[in-house]
ROSE-4610 file (N, C-alpha, C; in Angstrom, 1 decimal, always signed):
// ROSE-4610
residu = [X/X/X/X/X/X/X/X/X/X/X/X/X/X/X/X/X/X/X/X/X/X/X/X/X/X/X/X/X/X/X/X/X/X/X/X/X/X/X/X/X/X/X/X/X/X/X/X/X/X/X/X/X/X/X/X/X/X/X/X/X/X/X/X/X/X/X/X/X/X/X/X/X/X/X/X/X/X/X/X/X/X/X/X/X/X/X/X/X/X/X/X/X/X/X/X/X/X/X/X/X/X/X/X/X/X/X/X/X/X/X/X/X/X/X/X/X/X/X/X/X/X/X/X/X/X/X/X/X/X/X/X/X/X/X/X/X/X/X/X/X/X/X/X/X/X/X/X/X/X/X/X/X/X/X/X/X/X/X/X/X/X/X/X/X/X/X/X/X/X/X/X/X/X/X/X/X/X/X/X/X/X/X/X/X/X/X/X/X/X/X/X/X/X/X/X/X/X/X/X/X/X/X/X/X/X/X/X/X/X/X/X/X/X/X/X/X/X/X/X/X/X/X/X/X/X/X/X/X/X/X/X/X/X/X/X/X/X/X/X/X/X/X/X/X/X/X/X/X/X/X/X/X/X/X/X/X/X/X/X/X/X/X/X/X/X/X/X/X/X/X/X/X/X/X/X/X/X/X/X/X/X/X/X/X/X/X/X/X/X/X/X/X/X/X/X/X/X/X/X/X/X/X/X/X/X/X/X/X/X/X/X/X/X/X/X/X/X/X/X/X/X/X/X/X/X/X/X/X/X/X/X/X/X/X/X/X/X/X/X/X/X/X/X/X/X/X/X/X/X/X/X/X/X/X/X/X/X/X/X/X/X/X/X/X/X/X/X/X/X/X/X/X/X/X/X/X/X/X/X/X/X/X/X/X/X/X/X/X/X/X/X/X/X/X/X/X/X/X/X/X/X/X/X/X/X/X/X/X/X/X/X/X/X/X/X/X/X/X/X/X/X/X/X/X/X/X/X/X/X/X/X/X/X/X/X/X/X/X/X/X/X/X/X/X/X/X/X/X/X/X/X/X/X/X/X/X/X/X/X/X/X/X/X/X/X/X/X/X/X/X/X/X/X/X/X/X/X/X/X/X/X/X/X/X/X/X/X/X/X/X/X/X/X/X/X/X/X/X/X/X/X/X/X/X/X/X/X/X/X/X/X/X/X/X/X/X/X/X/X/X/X/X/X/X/X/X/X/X/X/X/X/X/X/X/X/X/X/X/X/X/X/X/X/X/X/X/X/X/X/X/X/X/X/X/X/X/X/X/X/X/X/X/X/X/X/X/X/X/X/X/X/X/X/X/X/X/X/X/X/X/X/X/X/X/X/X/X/X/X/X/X/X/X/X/X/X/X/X/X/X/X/X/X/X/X/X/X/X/X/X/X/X/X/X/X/X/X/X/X/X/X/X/X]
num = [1/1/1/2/2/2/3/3/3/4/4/4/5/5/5/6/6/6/7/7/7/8/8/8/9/9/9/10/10/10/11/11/11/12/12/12/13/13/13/14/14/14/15/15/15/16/16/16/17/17/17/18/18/18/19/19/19/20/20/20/21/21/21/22/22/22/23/23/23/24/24/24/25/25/25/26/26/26/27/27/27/28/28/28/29/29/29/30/30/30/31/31/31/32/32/32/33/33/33/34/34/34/35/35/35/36/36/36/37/37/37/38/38/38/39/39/39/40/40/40/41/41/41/42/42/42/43/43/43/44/44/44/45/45/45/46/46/46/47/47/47/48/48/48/49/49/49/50/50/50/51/51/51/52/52/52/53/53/53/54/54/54/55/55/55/56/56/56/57/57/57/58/58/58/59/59/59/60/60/60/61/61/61/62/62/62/63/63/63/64/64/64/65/65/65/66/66/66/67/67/67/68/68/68/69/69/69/70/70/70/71/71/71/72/72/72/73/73/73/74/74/74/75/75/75/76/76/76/77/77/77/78/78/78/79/79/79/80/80/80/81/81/81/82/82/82/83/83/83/84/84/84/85/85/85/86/86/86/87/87/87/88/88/88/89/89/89/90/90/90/91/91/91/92/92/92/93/93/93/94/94/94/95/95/95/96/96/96/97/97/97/98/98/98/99/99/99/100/100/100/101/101/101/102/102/102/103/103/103/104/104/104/105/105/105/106/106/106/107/107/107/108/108/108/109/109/109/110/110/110/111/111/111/112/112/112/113/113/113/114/114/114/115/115/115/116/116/116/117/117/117/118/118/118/119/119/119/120/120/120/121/121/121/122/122/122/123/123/123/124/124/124/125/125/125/126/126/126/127/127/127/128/128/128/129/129/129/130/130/130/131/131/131/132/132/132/133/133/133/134/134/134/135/135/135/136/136/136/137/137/137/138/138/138/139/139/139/140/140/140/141/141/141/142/142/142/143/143/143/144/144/144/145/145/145/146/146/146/147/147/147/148/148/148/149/149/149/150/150/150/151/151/151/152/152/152/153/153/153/154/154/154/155/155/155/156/156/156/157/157/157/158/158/158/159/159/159/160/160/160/161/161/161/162/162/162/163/163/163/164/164/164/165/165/165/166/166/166/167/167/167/168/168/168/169/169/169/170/170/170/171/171/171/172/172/172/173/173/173/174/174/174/175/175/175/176/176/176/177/177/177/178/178/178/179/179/179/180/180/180/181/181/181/182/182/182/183/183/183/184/184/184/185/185/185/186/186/186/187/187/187/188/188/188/189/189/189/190/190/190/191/191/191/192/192/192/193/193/193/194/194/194/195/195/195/196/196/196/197/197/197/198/198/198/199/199/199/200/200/200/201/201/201/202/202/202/203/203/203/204/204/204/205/205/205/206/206/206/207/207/207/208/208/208]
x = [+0.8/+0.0/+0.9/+0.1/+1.3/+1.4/+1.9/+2.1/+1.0/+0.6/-0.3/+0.6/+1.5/+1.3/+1.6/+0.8/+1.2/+2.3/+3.1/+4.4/+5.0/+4.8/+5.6/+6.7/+7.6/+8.7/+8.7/+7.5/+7.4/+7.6/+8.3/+8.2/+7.0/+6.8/+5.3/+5.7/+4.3/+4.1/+3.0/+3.8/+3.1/+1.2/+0.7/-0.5/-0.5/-1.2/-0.8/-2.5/-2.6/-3.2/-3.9/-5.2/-6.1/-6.2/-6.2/-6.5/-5.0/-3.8/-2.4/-2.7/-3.1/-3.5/-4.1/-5.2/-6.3/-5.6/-4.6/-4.6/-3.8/-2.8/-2.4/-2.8/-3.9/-5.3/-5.9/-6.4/-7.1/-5.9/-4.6/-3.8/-3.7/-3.2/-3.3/-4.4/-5.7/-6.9/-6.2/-5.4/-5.0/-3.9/-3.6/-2.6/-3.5/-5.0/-6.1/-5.5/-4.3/-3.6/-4.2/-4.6/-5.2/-6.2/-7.1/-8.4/-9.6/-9.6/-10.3/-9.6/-8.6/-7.5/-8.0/-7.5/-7.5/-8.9/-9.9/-11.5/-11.6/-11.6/-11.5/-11.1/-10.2/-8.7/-9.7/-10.2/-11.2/-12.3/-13.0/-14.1/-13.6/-13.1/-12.7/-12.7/-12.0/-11.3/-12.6/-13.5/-14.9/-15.7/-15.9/-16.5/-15.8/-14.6/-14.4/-14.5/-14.4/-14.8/-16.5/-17.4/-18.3/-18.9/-17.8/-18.3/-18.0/-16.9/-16.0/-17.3/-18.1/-19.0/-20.1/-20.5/-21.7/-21.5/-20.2/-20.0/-19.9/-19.5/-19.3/-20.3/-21.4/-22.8/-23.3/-23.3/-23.8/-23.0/-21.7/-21.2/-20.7/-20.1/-19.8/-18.2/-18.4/-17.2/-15.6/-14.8/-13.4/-14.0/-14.8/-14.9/-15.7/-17.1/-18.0/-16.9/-16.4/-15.5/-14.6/-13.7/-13.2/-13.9/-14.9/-15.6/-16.4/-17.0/-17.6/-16.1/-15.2/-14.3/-13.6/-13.2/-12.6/-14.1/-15.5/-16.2/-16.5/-16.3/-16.6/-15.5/-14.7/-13.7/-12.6/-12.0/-11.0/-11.0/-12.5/-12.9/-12.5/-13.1/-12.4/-10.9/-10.2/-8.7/-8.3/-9.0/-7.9/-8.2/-9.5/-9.5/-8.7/-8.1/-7.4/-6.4/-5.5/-3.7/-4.0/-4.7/-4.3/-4.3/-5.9/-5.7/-4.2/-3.8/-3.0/-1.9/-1.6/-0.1/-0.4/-1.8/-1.6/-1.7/-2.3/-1.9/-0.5/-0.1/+1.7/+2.5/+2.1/+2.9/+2.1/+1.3/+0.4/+0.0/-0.4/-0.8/+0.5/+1.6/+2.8/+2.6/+2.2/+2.0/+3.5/+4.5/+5.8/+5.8/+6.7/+7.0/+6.7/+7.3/+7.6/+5.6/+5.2/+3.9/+3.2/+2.0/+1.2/+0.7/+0.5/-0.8/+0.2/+1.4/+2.8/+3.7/+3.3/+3.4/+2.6/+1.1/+0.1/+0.0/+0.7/+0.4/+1.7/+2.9/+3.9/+4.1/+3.2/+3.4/+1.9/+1.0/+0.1/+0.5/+1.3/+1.7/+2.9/+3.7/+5.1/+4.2/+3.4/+2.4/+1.7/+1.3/+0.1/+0.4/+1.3/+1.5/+0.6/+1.1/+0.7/-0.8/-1.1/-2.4/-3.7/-3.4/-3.9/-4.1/-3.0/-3.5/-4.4/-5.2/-6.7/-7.5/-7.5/-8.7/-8.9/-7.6/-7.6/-7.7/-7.7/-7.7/-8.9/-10.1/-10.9/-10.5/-9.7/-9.0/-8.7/-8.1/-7.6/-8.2/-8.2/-9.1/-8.0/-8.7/-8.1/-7.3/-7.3/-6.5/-6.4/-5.7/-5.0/-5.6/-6.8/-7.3/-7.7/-8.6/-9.1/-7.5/-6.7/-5.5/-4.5/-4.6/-4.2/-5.3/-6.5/-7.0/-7.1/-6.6/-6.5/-5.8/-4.5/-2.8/-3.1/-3.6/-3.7/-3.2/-3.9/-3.7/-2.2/-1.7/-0.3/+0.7/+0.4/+1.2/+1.2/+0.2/-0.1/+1.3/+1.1/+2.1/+3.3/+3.9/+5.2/+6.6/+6.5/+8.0/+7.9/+6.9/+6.8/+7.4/+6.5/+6.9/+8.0/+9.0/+10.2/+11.1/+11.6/+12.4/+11.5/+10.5/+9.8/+10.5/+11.4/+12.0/+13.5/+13.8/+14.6/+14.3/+15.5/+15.3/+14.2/+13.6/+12.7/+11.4/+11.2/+9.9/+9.1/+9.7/+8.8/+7.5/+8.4/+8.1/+6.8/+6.9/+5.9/+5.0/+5.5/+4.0/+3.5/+3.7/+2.9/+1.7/+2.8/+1.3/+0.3/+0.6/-0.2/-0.7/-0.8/-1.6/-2.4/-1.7/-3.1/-4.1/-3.8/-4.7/-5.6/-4.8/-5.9/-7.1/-6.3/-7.6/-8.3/-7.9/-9.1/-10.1/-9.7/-11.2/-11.5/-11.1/-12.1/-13.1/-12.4/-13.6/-14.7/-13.6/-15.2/-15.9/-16.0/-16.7/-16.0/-14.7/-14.7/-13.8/-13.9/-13.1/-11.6/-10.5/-8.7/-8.9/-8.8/-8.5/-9.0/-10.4/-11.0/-10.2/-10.0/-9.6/-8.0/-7.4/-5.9/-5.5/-6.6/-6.2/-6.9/-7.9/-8.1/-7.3/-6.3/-5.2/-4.2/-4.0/-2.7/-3.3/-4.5/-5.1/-5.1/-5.3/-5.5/-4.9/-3.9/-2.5/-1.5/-1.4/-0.2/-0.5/-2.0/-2.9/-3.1/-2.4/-2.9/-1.5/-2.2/-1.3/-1.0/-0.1/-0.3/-1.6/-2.2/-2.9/-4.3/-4.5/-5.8/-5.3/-4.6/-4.5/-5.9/-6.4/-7.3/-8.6/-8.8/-9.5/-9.8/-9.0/-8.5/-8.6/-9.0/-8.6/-9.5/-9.8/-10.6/-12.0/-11.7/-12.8/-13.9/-12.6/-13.3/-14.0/-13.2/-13.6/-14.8/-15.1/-16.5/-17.2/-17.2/-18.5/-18.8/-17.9/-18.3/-19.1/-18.7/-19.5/-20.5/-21.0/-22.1/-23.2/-22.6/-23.4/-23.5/-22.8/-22.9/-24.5/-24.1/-25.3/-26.6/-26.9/-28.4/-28.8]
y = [-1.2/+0.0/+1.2/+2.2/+3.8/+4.4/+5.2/+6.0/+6.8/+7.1/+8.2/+9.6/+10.2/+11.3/+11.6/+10.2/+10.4/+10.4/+10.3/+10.6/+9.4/+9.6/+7.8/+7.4/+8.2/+7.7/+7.0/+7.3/+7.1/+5.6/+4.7/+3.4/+3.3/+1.9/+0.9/+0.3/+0.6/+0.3/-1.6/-2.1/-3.3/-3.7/-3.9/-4.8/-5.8/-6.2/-8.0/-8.5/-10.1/-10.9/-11.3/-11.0/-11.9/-13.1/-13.7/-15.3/-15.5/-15.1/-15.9/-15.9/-14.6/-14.6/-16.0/-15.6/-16.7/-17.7/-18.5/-19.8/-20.7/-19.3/-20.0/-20.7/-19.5/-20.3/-21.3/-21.5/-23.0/-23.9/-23.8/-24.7/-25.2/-24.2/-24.5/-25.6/-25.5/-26.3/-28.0/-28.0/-29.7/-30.2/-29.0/-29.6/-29.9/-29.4/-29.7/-28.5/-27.5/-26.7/-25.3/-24.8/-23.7/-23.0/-23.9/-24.0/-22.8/-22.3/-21.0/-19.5/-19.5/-18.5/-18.6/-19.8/-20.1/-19.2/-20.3/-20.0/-18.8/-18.2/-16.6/-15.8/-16.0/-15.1/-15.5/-16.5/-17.0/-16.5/-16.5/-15.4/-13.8/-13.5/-11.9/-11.7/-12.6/-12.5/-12.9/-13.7/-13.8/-12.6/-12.0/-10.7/-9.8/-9.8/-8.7/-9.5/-10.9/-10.9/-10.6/-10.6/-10.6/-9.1/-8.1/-6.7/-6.6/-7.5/-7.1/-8.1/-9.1/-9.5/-9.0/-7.9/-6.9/-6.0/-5.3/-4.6/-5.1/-6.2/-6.5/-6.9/-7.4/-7.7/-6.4/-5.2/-3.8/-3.2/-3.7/-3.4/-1.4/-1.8/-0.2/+0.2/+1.4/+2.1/+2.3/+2.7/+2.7/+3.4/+4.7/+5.8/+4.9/+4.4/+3.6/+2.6/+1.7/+1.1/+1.2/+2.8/+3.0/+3.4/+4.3/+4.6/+3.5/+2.4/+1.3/+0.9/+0.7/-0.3/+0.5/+1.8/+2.7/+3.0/+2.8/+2.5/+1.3/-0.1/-1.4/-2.1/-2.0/-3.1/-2.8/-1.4/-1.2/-1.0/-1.4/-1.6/-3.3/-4.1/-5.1/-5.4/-4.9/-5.3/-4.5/-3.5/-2.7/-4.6/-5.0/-6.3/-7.4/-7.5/-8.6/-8.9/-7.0/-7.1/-6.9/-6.4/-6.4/-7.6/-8.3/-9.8/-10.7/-10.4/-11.5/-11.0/-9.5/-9.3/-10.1/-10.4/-11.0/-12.5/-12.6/-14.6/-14.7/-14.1/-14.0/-14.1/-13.4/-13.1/-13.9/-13.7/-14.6/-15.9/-16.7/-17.5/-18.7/-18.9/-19.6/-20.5/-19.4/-20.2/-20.0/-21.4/-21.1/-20.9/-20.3/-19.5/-20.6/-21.9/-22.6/-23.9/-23.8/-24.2/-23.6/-24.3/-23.6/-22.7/-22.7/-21.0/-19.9/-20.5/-19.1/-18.6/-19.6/-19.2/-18.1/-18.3/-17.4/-16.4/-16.2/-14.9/-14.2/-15.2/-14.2/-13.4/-14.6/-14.1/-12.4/-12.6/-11.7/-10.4/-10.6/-9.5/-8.7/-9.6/-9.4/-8.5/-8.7/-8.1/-7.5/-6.7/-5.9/-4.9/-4.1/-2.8/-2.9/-3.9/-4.2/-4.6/-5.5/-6.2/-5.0/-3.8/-2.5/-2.0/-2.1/-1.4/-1.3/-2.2/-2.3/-1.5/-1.3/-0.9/+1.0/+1.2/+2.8/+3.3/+2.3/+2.5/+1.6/+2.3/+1.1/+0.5/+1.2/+0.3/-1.4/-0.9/-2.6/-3.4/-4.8/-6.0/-6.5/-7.0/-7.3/-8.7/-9.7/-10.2/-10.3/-11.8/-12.2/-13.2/-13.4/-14.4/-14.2/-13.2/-12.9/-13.1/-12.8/-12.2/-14.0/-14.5/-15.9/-17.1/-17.0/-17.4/-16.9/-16.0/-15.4/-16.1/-16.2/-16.8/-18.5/-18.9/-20.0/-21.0/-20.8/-21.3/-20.9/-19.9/-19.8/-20.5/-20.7/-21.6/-22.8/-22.8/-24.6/-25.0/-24.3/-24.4/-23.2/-23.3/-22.1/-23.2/-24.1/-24.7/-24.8/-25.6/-25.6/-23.9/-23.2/-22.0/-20.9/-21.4/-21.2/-20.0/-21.2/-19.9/-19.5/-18.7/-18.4/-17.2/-16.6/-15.6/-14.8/-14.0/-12.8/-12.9/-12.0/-11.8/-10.6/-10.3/-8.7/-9.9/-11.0/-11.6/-11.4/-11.7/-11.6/-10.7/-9.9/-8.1/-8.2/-9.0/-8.4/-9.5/-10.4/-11.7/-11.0/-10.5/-9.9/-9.2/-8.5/-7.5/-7.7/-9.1/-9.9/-10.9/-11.1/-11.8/-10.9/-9.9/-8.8/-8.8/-8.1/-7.9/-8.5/-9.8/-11.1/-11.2/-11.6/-11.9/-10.6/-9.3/-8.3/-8.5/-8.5/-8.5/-10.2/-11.2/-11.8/-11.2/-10.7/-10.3/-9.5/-8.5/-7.7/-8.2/-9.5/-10.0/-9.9/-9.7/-9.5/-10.5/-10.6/-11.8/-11.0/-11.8/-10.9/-10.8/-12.0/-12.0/-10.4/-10.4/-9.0/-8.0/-8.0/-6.7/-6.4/-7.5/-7.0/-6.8/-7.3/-6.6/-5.0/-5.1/-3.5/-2.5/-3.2/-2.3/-2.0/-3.4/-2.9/-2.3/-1.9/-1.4/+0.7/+0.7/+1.6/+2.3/+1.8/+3.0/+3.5/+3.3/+4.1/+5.4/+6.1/+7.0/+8.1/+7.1/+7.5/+8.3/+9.1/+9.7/+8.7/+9.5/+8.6/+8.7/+10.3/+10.7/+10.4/+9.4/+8.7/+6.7/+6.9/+5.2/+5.3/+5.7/+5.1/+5.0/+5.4/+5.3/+4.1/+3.6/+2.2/+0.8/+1.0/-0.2/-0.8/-2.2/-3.7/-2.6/-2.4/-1.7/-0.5/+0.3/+1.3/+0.6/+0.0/-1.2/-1.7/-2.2/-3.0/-1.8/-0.7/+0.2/+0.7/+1.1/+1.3/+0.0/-1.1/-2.5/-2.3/-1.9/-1.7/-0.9/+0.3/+1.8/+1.1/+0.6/+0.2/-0.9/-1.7/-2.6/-2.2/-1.3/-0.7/+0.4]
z = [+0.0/+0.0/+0.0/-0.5/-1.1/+0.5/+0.8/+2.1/+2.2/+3.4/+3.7/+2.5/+2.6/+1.9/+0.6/-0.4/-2.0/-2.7/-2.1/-3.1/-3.8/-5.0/-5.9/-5.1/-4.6/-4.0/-2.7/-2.3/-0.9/-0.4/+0.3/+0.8/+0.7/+0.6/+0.4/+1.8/+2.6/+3.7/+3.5/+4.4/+4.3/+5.7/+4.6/+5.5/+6.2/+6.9/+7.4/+6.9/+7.1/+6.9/+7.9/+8.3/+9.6/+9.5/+8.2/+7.6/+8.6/+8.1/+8.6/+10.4/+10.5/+12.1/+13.2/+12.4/+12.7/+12.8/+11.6/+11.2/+11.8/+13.5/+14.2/+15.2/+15.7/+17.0/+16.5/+14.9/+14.7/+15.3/+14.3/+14.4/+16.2/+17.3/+18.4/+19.1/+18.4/+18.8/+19.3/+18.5/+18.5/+19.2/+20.1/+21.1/+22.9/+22.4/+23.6/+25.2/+24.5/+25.9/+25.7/+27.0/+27.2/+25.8/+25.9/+25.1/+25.5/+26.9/+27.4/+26.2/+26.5/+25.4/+24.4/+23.7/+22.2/+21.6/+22.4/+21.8/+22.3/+23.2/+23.1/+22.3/+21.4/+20.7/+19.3/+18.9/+17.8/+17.4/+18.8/+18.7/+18.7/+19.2/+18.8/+17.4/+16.9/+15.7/+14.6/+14.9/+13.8/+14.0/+15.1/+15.2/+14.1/+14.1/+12.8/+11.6/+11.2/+9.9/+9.9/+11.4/+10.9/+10.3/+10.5/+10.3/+9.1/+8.6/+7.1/+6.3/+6.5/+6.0/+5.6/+6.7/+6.4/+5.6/+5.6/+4.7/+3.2/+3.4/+1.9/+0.8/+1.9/+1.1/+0.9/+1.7/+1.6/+0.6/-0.1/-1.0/-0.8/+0.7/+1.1/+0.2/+0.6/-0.5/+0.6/+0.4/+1.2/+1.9/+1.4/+2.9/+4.1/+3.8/+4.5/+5.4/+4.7/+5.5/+6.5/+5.9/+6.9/+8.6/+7.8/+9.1/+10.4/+9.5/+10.4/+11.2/+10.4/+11.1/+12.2/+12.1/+13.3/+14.3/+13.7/+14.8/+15.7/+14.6/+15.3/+15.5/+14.3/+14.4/+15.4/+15.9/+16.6/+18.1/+18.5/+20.4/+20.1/+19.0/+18.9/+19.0/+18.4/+18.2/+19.1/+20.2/+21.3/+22.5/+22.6/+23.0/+23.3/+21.4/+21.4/+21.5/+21.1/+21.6/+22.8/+24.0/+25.3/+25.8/+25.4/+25.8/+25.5/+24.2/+23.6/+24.8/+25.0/+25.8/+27.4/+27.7/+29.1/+29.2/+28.2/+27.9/+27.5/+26.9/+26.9/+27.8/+29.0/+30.1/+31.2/+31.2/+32.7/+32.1/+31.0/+31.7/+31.6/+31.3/+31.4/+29.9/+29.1/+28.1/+26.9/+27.0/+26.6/+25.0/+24.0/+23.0/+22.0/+22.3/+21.5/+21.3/+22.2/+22.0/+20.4/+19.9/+18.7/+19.5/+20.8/+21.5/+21.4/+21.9/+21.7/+20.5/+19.4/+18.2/+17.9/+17.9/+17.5/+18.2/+19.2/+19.9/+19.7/+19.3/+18.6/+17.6/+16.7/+15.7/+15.4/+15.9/+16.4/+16.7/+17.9/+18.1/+17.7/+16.9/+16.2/+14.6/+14.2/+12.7/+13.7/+14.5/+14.9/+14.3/+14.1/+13.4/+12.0/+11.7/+10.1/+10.0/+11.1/+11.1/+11.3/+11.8/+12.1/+10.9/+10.2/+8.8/+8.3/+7.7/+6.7/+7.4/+9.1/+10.0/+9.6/+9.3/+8.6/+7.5/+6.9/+5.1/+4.3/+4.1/+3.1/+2.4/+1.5/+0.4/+0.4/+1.7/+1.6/+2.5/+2.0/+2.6/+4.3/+4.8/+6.0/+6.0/+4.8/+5.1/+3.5/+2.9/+1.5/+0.9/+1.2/+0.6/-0.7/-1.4/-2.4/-3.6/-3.1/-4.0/-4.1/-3.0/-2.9/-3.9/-3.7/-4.4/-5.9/-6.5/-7.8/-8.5/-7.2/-8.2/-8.1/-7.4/-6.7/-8.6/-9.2/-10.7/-11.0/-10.7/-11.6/-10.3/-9.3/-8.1/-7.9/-8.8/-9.3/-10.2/-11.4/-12.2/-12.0/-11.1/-11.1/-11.2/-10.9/-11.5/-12.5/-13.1/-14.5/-15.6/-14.7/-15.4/-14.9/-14.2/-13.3/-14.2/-15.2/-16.4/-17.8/-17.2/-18.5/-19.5/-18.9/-19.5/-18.8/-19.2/-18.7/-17.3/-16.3/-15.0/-14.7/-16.1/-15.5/-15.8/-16.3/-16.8/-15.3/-14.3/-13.0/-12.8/-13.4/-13.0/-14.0/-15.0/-16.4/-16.3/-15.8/-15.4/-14.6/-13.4/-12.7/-13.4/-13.5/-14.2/-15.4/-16.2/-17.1/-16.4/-14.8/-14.3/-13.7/-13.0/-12.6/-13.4/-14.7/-15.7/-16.0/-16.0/-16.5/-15.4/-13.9/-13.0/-12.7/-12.7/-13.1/-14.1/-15.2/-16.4/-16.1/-15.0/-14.7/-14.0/-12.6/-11.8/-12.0/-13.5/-13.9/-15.1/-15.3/-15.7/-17.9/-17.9/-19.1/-19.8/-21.2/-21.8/-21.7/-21.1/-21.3/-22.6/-23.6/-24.8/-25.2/-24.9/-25.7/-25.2/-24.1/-23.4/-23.6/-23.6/-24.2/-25.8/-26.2/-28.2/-27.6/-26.9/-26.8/-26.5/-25.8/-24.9/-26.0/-26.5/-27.7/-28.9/-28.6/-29.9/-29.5/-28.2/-27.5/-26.8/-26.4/-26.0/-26.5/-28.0/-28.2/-28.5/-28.4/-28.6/-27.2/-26.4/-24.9/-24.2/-23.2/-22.5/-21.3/-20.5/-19.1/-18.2/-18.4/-17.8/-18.3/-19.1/-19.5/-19.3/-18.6/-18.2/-17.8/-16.5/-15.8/-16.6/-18.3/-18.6/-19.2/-19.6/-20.0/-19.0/-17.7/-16.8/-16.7/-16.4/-16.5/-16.4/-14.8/-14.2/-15.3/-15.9/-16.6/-18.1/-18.9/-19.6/-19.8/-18.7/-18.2/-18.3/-17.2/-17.3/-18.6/-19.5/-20.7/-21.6/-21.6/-22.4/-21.4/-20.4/-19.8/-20.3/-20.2/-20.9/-22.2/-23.2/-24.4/-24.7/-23.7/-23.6/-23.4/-22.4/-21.8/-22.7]
């Protein structure tokens, strides 16, 4: 994510993941040790997917979002780092256990884990984006040396592209002859005219 004050240059500040959070408390379940904690630290933690759930069916915007979650979600998570710092220290729960993993690792990403709760933009954890690539991770040895040491850099952004005009519902094929049909016309400052997103709403207007 760009920095609070715009500037291209600025360090990209990193988010964390609630999924990776979470996935240490399930994991803990199966050592049957301090199970009062665990299911506590679980439940906190469904209460905010269940806010990020309402919003998402209400199909709220970044501003909306931000505002519910600095109203709901963050009496929540002031909850769950205090709790996590006293299960830490009181209840003799050692480092090396799955309960002291998850509270390490918890409170070692809180800075980051905080993030989404300020910014609508971004989702609270990586699933959406993990499930996108999930197909090219299938096949990534296979496709190991697909090119040059910059190919990284350019798959990327030909997978972006691609799983965008899925999600908005558009054929890539169509939308990338449009693009090479379409930019060498263009400034920089009419990219955003051109994107999956923008795309779609025009074959939209087009249609109705």
């Amino acid at each position: 994510m760009p920095s609070d004050h715009g500037e291209r240059d600025e360090k990209i500040l990193l988010a964390g993941c609630w999924a990776h959070a979470r996935r240490g408390f399930h994991e803990a379940f199966e050592t049957g040790e301090h199970q009062r904690q665990r299911a506590w630290m679980l439940r906190q933690i469904q209460l905010l997917y269940e806010i990020e759930r309402r919003l998402r069916e209400s199909r709220a915007g970044p501003g909306l979002r931000r505002v519910v979650r600095e109203t709901e979600s963050l009496p929540i998570l002031r909850r769950i780092g205090k709790a996590a710092s006293i299960f830490q220290s009181r209840h003799r729960i050692t480092p090396a256990s799955r309960l002291g993993k998850a509270l390490t690792y918890l409170l070692g990403q809180w800075k980051r884990l905080m993030r989404p709760f300020h910014d609508g933009r971004l989702e609270i954890d990586n699933n959406l984006v993990e499930n996108a690539i999930r197909p090219t991770a299938v096949g990534k040895k296979n496709w190991l040396f697909i090119g040059a040491k910059e190919a990284g850099r350019k798959s990327a952004i030909l997978y972006t592209l691609i799983i965008s005009c899925r999600n908005h519902g558009i054929e890539p094929r169509e939308y990338i002859k449009y693009l090479i049909d379409t930019l060498p016309s263009l400034t920089n400052q009419q990219i955003p005219e051109v994107t999956p997103a923008a795309y779609a709403r025009r074959k939209m207007r087009k249609a109705s």
